[in-house]
C-alpha positions as CSV (number, residue, x, y, z in Angstrom):
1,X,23.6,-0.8,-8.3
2,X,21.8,-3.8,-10.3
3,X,17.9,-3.0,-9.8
4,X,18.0,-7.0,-9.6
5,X,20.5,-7.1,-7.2
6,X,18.2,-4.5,-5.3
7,X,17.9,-6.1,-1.4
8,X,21.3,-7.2,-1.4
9,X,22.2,-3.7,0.0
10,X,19.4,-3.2,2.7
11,X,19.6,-3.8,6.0
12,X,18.5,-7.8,7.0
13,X,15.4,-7.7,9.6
14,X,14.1,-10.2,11.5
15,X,11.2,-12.0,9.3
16,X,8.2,-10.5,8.7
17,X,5.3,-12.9,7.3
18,X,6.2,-12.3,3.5
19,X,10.2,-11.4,3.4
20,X,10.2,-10.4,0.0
21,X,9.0,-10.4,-3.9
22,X,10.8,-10.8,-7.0
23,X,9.1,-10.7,-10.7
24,X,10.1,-14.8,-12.3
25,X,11.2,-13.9,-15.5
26,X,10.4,-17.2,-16.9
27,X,7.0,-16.1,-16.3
28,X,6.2,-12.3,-17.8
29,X,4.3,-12.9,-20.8
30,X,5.0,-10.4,-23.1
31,X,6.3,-6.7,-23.1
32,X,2.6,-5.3,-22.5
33,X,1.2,-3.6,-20.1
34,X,2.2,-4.3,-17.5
35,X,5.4,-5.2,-17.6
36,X,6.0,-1.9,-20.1
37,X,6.2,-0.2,-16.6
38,X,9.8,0.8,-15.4
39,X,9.4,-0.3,-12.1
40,X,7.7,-3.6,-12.7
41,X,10.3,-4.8,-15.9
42,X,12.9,-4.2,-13.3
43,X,11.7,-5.2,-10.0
44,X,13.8,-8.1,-9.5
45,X,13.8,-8.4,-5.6
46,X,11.9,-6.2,-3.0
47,X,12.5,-7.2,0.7
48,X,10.0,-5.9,2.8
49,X,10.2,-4.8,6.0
50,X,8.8,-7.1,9.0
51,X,6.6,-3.8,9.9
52,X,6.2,-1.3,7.2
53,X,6.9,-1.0,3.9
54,X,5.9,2.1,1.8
55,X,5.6,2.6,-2.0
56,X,5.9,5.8,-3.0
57,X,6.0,8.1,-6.3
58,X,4.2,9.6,-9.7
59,X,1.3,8.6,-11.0
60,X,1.6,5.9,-13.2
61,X,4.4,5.0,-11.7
62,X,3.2,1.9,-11.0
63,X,2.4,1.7,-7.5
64,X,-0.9,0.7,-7.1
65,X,-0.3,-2.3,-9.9
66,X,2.3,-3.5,-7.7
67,X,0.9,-3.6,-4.5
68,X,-2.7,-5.2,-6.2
69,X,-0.6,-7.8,-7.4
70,X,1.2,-8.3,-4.3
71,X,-2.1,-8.6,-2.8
72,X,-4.2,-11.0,-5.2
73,X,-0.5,-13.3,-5.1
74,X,-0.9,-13.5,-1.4
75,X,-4.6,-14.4,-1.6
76,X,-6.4,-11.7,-1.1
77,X,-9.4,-10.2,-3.7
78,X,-8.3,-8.4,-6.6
79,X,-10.7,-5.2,-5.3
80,X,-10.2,-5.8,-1.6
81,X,-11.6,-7.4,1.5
82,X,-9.8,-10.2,3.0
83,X,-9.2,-13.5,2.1
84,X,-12.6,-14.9,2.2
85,X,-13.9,-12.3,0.1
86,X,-14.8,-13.3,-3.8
87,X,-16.7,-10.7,-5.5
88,X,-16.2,-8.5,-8.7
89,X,-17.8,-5.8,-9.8
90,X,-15.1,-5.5,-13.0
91,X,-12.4,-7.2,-14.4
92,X,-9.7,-4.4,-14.1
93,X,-6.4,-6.6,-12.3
94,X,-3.4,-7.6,-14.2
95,X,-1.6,-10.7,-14.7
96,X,1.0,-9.6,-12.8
97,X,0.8,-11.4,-10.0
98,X,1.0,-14.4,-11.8
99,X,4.9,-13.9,-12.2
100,X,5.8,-13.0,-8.8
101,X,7.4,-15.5,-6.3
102,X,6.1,-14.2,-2.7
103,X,9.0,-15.7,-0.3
104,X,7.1,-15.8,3.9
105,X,9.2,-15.8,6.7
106,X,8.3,-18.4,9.6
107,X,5.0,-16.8,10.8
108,X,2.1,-16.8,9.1
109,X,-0.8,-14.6,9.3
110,X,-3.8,-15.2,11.2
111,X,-5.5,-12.3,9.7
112,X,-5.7,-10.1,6.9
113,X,-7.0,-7.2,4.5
114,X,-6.8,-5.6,1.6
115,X,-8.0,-2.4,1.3
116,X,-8.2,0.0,-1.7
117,X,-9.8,3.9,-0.7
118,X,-11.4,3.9,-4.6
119,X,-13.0,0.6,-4.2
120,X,-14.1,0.9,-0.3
121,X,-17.7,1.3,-1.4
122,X,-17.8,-2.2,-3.1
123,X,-16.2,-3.5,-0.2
124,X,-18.6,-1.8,2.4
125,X,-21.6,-3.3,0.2
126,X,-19.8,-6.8,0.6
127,X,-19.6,-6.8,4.0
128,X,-23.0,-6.1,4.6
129,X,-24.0,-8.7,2.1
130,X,-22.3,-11.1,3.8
131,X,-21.7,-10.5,7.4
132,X,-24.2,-10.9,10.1
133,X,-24.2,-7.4,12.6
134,X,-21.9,-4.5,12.3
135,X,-19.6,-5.3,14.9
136,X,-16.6,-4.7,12.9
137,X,-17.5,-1.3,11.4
138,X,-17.9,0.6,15.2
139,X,-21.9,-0.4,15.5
140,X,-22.7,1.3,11.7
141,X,-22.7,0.4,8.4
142,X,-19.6,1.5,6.5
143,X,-22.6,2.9,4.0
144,X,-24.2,5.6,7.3
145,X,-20.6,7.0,7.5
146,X,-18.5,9.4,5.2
147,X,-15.9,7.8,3.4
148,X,-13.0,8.7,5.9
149,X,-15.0,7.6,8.8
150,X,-15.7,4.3,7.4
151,X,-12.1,3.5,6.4
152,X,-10.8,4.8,9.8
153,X,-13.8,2.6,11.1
154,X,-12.9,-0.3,9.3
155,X,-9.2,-0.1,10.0
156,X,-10.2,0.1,14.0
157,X,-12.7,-2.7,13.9
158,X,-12.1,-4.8,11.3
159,X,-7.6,-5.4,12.0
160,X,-7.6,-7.6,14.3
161,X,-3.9,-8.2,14.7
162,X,-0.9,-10.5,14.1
163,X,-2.4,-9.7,10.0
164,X,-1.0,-8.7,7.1
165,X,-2.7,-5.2,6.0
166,X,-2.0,-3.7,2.8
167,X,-3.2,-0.6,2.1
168,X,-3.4,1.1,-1.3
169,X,-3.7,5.3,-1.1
170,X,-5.7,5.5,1.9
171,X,-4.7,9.3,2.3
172,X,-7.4,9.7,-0.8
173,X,-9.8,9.0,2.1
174,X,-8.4,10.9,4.9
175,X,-8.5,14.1,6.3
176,X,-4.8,15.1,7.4
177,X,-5.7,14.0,11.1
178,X,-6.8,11.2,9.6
179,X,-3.8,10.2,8.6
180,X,-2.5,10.4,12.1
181,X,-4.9,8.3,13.5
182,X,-4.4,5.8,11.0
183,X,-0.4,5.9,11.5
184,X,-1.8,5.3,15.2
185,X,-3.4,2.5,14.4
186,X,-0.5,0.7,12.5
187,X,1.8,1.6,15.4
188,X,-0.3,-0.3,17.8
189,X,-0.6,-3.5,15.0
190,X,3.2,-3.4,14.3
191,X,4.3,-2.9,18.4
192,X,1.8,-4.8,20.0
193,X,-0.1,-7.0,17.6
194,X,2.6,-8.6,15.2
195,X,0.9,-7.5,12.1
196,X,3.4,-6.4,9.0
197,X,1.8,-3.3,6.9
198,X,2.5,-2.5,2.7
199,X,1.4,0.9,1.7
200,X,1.2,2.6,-1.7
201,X,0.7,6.3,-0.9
202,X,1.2,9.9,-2.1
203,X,1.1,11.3,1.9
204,X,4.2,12.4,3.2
205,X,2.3,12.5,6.4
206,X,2.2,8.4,6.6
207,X,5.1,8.1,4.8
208,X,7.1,9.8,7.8
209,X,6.2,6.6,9.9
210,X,9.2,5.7,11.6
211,X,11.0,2.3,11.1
212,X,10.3,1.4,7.7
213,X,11.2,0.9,4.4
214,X,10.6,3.2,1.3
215,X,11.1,2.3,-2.3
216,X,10.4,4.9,-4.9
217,X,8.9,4.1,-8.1
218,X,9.9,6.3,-11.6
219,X,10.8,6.0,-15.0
220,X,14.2,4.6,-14.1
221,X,12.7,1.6,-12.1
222,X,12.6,1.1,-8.4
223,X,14.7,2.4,-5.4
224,X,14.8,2.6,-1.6
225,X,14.6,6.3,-0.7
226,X,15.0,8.0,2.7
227,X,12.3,10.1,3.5
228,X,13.2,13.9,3.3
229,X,14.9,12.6,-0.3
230,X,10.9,11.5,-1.4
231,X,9.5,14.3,-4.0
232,X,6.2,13.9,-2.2
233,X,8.3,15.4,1.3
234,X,10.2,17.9,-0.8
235,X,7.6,19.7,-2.4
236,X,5.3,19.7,0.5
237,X,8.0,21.2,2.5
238,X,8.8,24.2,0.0
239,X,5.1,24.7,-0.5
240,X,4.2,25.2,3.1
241,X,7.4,27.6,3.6
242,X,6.9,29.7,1.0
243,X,3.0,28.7,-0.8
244,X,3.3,32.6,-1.8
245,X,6.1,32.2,-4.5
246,X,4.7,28.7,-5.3
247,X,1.2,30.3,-6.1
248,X,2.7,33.5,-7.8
249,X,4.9,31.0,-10.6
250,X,1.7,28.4,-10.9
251,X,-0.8,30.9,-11.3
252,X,0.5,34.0,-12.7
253,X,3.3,31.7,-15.5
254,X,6.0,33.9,-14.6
């Protein structure tokens, strides 16, 4: 199958509020970083799901690029917040979004956010900065609570529904019941709020949500993937069954 040609044989869903992205050729400038990256030189088109959409696979695979670019050609700030945040702390995003073509389906959001676990901090600091009260953090500043409290908090508090969330490695964040809560928290925005999710993780615990799309990211470009065919389930699985023969070939080199 032509990686260009990649949507044409995925299932059609009713709109979500952005249908898809596709790299405009016409506009990559250069073979640099980062369009060096597999899954970025052939992204052609990625159709996203109207709920979830999940980007999954190595480091430097590209994932986190991807979905920053998605997010700063959408609107939202390079290092996170939501639409009406403008702050930068350093220069670090690509030109990437630049060459993408974001196509919307018929509703647009009426909320938003963009949130990054390693750059939470600088967001928290924002928001306090700029917002009046801490309604929207659960009566606290993000700063009084740990790191995985304030981005459960945040999530909670500051989605307010029929938004477009995207969400780059929150597991780094959370504990493993965490993650639950979290995937709580996007069922309840996808079922009953109209909101659409993108998510660049590792976890094999969010990436188990039901009713979504996953696209793996590797050296031979980008792919959907079912779920129990993801690396990230696989090894997880093996480890848990058997973490004794694991340890015994990691540790002992035999």
């Amino acid at each position: 199958m032509s990686r260009n040609e990649l949507s044409k044989d995925l299932p059609i869903f009713a709109p979500g509020i952005i249908r898809s992205v596709a790299l405009n050729l016409d506009r990559v400038t250069g073979s640099r970083y980062p369009f060096n990256i597999p899954a970025i030189t052939h992204l052609g088109t990625l159709q996203l799901h109207p709920k979830v959409t999940f980007l999954v696979g190595e480091n430097g695979s590209g994932k986190s690029t991807l979905i920053e670019a998605i997010a700063v050609a959408v609107g939202f700030n390079a290092e996170g917040g939501s639409k009406n945040h403008n702050f930068e702390t350093r220069q670090t995003a690509s030109t990437l979004h630049e060459a993408l073509t974001i196509c919307r389906g018929i509703r647009r959001e009426k909320d938003g956010f963009f949130l990054r676990a390693e750059s939470l901090y600088n967001v928290s600091t924002n928001l306090e900065e700029t917002q009046v009260g801490f309604g929207w953090y659960g009566g606290r500043s993000l700063h009084d609570q740990s790191h995985g409290e304030s981005f459960i908090s945040l999530a909670r508090n500051r989605f307010r529904g029929e938004g477009l969330y995207i969400l780059d490695e929150p597991e780094s964040a959370l504990s493993p019941a965490r993650q639950l809560t979290l995937m709580q928290i996007i069922r309840d925005h996808v079922e009953n709020r109209g909101s659409q999710f993108l998510i660049a993780t590792h976890s094999p615990i969010l990436m188990a949500y039901p009713d979504a799309n996953i696209y793996q990211l590797d050296d031979s470009g980008i792919s959907p993937i079912e779920y129990e065919d993801t690396e990230h389930y696989q090894v997880t699985r093996d480890f848990l069954l058997n973490p004794g023969i694991y340890l015994h070939h990691l540790l002992d080199g035999s």
